[in-house]
C-alpha positions as CSV (number, residue, x, y, z in Angstrom):
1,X,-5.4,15.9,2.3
2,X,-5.6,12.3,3.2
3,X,-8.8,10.0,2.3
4,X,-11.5,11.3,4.1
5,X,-14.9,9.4,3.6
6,X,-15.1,5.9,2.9
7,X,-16.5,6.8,-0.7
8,X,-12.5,8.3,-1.2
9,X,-11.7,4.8,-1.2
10,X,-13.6,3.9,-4.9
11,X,-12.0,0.6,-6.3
12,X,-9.7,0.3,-2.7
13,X,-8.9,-3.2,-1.4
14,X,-7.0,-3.8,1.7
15,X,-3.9,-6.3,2.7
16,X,-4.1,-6.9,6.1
17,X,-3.3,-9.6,9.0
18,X,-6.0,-11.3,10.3
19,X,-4.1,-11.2,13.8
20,X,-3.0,-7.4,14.4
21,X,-0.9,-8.8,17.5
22,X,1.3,-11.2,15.1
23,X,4.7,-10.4,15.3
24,X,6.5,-8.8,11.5
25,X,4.7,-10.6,8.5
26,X,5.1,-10.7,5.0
27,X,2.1,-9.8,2.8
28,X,1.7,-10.8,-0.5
29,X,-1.6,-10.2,-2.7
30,X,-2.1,-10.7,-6.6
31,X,-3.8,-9.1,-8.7
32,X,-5.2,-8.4,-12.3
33,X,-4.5,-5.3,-13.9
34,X,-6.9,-4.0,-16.9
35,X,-6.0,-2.8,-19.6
36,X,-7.3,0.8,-19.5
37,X,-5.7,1.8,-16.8
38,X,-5.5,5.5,-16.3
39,X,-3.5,5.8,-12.5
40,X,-2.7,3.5,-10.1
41,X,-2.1,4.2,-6.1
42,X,-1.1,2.6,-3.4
43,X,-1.5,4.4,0.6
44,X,0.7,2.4,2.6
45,X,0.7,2.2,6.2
46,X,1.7,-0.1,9.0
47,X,2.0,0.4,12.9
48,X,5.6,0.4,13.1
49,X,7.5,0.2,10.3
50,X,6.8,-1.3,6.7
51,X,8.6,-1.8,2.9
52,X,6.7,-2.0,0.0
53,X,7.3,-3.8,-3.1
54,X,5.4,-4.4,-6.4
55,X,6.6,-7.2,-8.8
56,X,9.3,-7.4,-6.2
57,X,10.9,-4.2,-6.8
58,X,10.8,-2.1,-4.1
59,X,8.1,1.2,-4.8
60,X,9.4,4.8,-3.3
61,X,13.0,5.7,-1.9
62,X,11.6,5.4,1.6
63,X,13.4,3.6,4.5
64,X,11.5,2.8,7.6
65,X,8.0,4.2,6.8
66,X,6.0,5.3,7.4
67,X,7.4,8.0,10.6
68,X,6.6,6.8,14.6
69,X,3.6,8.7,16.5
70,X,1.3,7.9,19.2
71,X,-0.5,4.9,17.4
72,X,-3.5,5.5,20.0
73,X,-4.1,8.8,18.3
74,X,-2.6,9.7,14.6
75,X,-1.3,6.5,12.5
76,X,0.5,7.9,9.3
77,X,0.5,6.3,5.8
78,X,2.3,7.3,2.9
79,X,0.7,8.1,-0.7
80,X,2.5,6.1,-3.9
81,X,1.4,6.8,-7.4
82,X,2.1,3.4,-8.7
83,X,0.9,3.8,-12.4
84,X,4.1,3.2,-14.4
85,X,5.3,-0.2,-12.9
86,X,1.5,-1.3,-13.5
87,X,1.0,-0.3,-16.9
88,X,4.0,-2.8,-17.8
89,X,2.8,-6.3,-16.7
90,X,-0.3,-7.6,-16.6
91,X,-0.7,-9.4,-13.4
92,X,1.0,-8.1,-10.1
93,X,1.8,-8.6,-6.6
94,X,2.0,-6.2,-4.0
């Protein structure tokens, strides 16, 4: 099951170009992490192709993710449970 309503997305806060026609860009966003952190995600998507990273080390084994479609009809992201390379530092970038 993906995210469904926008009340799925509880806490959510998205990295995105201002300019969807820009050619490939690097996004960068900090962030504070709290202390009582239980789990951390991350649902990455892009249309074409993306990497992600956190703390610059790169999170999941995939390589050109996520997979192509029709963009006009389905655009896939992939699901990343990110709680482990969180609960070590303090402040992050993603």
């Amino acid at each position: 099951m993906g995210i469904l309503t926008e009340a799925d997305w509880n806490g959510a806060q998205w990295i995105a170009l201002a300019d969807t026609n820009a050619p490939s860009q690097l996004l960068r966003r900090e962030f504070a992490v709290r202390g009582d952190l239980v789990r951390a995600v991350v649902h990455g998507s892009g249309l074409g192709h993306y990497e992600l990273s956190l703390n610059g080390v790169k999170v999941g084994a995939d390589l050109l993710a996520p997979g192509w479609t029709d963009y006009r009809k389905t655009v896939l992201y992939d699901t990343y449970d990110v709680t482990a390379q969180l609960k070590a530092a303090r402040t992050s970038s993603v």
